[in-house]
C-alpha positions as a Markdown table, in Angstrom:
| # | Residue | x | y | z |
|---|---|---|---|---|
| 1 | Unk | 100.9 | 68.6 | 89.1 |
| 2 | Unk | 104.0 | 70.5 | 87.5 |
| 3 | Unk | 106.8 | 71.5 | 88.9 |
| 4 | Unk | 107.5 | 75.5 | 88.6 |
| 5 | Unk | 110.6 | 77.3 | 90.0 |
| 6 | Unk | 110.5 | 78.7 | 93.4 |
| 7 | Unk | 108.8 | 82.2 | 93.1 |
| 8 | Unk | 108.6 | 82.6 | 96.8 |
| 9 | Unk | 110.7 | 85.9 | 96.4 |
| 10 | Unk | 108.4 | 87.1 | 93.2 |
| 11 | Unk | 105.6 | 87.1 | 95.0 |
| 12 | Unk | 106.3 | 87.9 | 98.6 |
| 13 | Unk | 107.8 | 91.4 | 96.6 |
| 14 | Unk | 104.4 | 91.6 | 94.9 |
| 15 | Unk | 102.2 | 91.6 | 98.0 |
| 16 | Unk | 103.3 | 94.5 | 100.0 |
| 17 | Unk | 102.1 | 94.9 | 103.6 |
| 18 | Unk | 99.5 | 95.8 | 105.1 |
| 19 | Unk | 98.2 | 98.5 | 107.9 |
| 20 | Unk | 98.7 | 96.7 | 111.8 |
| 21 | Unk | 95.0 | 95.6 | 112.7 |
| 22 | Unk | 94.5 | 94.3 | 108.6 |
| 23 | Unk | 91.7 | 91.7 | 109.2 |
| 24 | Unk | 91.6 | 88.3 | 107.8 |
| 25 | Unk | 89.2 | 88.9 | 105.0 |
| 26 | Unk | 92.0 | 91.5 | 103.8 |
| 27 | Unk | 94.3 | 89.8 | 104.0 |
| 28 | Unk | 92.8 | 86.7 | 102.0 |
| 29 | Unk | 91.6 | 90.0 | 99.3 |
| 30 | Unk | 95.3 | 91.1 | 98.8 |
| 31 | Unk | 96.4 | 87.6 | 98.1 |
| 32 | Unk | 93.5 | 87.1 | 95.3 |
| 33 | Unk | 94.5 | 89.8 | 94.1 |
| 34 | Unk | 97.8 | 88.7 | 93.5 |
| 35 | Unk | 96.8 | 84.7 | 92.5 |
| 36 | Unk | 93.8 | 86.5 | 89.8 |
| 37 | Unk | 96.1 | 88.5 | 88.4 |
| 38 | Unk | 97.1 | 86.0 | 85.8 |
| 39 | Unk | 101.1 | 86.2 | 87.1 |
| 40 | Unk | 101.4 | 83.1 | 89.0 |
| 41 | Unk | 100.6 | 80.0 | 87.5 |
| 42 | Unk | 98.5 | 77.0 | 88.4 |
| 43 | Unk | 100.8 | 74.9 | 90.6 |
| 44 | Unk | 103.0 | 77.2 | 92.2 |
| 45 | Unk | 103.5 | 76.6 | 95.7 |
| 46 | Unk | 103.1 | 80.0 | 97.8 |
| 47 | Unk | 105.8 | 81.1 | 100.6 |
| 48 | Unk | 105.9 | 79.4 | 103.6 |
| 49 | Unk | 103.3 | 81.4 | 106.2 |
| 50 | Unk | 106.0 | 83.1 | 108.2 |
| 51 | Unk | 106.8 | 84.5 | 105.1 |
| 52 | Unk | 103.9 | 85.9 | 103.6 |
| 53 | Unk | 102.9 | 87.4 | 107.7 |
| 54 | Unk | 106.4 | 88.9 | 107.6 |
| 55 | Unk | 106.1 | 90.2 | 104.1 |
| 56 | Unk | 101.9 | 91.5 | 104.7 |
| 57 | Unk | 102.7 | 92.9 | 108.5 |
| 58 | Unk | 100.1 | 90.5 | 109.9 |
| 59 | Unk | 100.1 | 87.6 | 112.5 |
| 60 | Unk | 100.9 | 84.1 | 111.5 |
| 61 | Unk | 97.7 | 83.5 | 112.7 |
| 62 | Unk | 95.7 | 85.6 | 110.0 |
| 63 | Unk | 97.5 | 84.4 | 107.5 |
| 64 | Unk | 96.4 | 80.8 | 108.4 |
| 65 | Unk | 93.0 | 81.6 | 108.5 |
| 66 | Unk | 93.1 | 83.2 | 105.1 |
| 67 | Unk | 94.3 | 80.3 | 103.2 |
| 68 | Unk | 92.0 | 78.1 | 105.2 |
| 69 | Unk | 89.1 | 79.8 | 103.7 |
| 70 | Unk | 90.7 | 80.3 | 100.5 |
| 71 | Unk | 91.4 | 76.2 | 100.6 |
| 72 | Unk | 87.5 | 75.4 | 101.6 |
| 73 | Unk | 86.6 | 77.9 | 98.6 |
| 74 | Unk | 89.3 | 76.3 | 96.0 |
| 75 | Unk | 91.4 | 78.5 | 95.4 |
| 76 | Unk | 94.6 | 77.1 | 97.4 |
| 77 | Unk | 95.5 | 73.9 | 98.4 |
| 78 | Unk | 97.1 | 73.0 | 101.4 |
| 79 | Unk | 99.5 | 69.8 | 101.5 |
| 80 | Unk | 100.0 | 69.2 | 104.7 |
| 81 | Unk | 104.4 | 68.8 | 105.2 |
| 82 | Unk | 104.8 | 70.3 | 101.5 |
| 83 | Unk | 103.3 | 73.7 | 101.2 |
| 84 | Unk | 100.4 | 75.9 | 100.0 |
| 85 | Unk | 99.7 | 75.8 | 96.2 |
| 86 | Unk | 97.9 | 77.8 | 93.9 |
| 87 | Unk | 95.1 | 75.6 | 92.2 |
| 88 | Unk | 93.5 | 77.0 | 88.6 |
| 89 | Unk | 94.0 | 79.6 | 86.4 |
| 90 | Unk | 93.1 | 83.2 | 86.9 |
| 91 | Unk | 89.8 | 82.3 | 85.0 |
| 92 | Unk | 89.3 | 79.1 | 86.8 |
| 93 | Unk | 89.3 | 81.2 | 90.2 |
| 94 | Unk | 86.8 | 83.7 | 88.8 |
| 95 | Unk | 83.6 | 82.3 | 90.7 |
| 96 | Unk | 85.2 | 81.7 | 93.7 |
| 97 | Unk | 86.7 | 85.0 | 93.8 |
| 98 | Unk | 83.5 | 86.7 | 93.8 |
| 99 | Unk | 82.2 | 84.0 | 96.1 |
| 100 | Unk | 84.5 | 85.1 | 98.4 |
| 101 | Unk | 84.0 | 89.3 | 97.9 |
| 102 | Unk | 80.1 | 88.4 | 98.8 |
| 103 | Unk | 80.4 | 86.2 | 101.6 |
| 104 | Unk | 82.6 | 88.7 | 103.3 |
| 105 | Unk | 80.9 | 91.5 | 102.7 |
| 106 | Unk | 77.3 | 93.0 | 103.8 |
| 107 | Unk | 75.2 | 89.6 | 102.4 |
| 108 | Unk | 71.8 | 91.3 | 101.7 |
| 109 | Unk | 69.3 | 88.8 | 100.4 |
| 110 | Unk | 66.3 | 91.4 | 99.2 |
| 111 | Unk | 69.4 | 92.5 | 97.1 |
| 112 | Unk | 70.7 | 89.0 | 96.0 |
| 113 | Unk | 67.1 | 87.9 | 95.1 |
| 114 | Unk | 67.3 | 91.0 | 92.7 |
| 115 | Unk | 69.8 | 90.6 | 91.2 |
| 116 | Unk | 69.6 | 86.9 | 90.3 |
| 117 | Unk | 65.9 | 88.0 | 88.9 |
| 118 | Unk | 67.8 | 90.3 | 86.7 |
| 119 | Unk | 70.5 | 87.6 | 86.0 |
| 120 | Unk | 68.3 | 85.2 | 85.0 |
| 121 | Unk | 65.6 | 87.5 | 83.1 |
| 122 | Unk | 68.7 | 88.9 | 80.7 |
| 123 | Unk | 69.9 | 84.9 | 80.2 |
| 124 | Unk | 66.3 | 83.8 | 79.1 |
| 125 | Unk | 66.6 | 86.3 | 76.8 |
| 126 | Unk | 70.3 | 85.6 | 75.2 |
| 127 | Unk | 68.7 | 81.5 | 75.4 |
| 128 | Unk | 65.8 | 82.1 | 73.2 |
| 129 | Unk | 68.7 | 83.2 | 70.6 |
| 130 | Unk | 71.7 | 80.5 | 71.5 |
| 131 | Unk | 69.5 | 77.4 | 72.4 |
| 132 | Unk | 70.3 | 75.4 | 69.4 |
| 133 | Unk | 68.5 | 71.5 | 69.5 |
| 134 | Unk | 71.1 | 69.8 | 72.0 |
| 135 | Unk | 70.3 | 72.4 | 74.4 |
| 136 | Unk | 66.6 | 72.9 | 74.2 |
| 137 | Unk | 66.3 | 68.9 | 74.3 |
| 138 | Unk | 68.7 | 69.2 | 78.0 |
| 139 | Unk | 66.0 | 71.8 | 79.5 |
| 140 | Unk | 62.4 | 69.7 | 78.3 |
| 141 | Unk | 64.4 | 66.8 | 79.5 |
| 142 | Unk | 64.7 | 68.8 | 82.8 |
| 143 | Unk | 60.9 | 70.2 | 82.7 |
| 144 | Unk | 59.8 | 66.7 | 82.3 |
| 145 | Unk | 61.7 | 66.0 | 85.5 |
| 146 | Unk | 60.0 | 68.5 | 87.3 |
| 147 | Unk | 56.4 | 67.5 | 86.3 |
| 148 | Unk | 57.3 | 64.1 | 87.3 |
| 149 | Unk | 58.1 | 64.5 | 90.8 |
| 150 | Unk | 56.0 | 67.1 | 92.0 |
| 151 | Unk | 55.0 | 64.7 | 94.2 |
| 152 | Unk | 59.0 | 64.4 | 95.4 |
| 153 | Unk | 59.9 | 68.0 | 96.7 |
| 154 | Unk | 63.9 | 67.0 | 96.9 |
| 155 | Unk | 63.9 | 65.6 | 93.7 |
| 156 | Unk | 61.8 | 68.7 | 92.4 |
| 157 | Unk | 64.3 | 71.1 | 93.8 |
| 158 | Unk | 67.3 | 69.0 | 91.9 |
| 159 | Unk | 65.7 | 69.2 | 88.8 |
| 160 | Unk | 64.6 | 72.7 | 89.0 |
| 161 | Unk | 67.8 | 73.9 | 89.1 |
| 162 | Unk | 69.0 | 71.7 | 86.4 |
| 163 | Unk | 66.7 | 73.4 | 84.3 |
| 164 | Unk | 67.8 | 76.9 | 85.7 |
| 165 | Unk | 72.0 | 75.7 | 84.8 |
| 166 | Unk | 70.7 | 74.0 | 81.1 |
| 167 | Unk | 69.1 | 77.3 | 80.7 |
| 168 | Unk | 72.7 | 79.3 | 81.8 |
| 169 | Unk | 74.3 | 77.4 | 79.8 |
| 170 | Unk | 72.2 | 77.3 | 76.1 |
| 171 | Unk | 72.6 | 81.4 | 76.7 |
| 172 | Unk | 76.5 | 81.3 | 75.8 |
| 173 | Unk | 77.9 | 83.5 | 78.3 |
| 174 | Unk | 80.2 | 81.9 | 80.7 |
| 175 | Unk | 80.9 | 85.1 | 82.9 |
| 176 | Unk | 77.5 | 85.3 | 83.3 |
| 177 | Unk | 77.2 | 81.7 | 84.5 |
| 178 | Unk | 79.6 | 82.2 | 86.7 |
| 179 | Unk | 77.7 | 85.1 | 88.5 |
| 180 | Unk | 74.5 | 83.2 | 88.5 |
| 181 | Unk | 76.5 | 80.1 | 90.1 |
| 182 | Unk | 77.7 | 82.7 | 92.8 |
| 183 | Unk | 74.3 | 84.2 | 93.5 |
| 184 | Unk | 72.6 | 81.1 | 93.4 |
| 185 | Unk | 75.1 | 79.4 | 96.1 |
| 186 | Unk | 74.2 | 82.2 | 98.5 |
| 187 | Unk | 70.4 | 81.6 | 98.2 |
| 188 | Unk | 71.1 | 77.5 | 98.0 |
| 189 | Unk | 69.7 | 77.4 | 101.8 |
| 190 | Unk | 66.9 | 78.8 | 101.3 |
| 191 | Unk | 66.5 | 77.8 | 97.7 |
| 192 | Unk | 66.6 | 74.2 | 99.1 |
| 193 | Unk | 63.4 | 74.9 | 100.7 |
| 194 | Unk | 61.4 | 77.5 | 98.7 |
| 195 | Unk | 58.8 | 74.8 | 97.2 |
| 196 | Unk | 56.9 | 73.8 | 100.5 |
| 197 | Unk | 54.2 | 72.0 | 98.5 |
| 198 | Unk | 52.9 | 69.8 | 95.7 |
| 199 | Unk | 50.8 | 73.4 | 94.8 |
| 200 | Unk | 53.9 | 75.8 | 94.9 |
| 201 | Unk | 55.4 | 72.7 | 92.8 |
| 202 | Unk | 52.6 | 72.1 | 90.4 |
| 203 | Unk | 52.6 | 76.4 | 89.7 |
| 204 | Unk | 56.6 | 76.4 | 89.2 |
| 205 | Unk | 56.0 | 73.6 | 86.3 |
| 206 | Unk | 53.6 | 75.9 | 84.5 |
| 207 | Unk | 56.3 | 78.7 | 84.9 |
| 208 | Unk | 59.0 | 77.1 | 83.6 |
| 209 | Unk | 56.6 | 75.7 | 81.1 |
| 210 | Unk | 55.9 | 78.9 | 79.6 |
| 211 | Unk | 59.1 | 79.8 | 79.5 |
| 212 | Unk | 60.3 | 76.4 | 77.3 |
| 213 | Unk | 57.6 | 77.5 | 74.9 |
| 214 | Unk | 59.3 | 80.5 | 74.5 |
| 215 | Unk | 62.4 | 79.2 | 73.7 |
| 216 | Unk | 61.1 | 77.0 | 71.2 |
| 217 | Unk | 59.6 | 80.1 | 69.2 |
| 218 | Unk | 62.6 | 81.6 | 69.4 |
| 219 | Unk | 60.9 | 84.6 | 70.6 |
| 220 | Unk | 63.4 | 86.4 | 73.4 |
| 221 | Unk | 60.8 | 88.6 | 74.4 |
| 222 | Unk | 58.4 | 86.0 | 75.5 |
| 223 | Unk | 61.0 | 84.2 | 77.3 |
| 224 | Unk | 62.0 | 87.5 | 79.3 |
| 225 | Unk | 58.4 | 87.9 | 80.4 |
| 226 | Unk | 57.7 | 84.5 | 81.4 |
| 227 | Unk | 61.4 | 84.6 | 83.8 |
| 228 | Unk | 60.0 | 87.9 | 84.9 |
| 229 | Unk | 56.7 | 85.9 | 86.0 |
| 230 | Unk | 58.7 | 82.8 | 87.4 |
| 231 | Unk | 61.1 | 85.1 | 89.2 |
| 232 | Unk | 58.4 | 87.3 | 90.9 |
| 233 | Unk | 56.6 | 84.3 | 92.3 |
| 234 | Unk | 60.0 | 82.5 | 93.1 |
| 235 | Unk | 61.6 | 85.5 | 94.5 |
| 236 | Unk | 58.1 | 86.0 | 96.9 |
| 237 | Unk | 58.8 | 82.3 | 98.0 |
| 238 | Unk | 62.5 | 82.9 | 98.7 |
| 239 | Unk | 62.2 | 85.9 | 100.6 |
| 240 | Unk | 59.5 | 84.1 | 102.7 |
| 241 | Unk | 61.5 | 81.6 | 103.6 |
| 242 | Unk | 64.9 | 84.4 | 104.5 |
| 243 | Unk | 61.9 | 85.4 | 107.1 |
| 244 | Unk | 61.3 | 82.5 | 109.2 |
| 245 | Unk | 64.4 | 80.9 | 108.7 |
């Protein structure tokens, strides 16, 4: 990793403190706000945690517990007898920024489940226009996955959301596969669990089937309506699941 001059200084000046009784999921917000502003760069090892407490007007303690969450979600990392360093760009951090403004907020999954339907309704649309052959060939190849281990409910699940990020990806719009990745990691335990059987299974193929259709024709319309169909029935699944589990 590079070597950058000691900013310590820089960016205890930039932080600013913080009202007594700041929680830990503040504090961890005021220092993303400070690594996503695109002023630091990747590399850059961050004042010592005396430092940043002093500077913020927090305990050592919440300090620690900031950057340990902000290390499990990559967006420090901790060298143990060197320091705390900033990993990634400011575009890098994106997804995990907004992974952690979810998690540490009021996580309502009736709301989630909308707004991945959404989400994924407005990228079937943009893929029915992007999709050029590389890409369509990635989501049959993922389709044919998905008819072939119906019998295989793991294996289903894998290859279902292959399809779903070959899909994310024809559309062409990286900010919105980074909030589908974010969206999609908060429902991943239920998600895990959401095809119970070889009939849920067996109906999902037929979904995404349509859908593949669609994109082959070109025809965004079609494509919207058959997400809008997958999504109801998935969505109806997923929300079962958020009730007995």
């Amino acid at each position: 990793m590079p070597a950058y001059p000691d900013r310590s200084a820089e960016i205890t000046a930039a932080l600013g403190s913080l009202p007594t009784g700041t929680p830990v999921s503040e504090v961890a917000r005021r220092l993303l706000d400070l690594f996503t502003s695109g002023s630091i760069e990747p590399g850059t090892r961050l004042p010592a945690e005396r430092h940043l407490a002093s500077t913020l007007g927090v305990g050592r303690s919440a300090v620690r517990e900031a950057l340990a969450a902000l290390e499990i979600l990559g967006i420090v990392d901790v060298r143990p007898g060197s320091g705390t360093y900033l990993r990634g760009t400011a575009s890098d951090l994106l997804p995990q920024t907004l992974r952690w403004g979810l998690l540490i907020g009021e996580k309502k999954t009736a709301e989630l489940l909308e707004l991945r339907s959404g989400l994924e309704i407005y990228v079937a649309r943009l893929a029915a226009n992007a999709a050029d052959a590389a890409s369509l060939k990635s989501i049959g190849g993922h389709l044919d996955r998905m008819r072939g281990s119906i019998g295989d409910l793991p294996a289903f699940a894998k290859a279902d959301r292959d399809f779903h990020s070959a899909l994310a990806k024809a559309a062409g719009n990286a900010a919105l596969l980074d909030l589908l990745d974010v969206v999609r990691s908060l429902l991943q335990v239920y998600a895990n669990r959401a095809v119970s059987d070889e009939q849920e299974a067996a109906r999902a193929v037929e979904e995404h089937a349509a859908l593949y259709e669609a994109l082959e024709q070109r025809d965004p319309d079609a494509a919207a309506s058959a997400m809008a169909v997958h999504m109801a029935t998935a969505s109806e699944r997923l929300a079962a699941e958020t009730a007995t589990g």
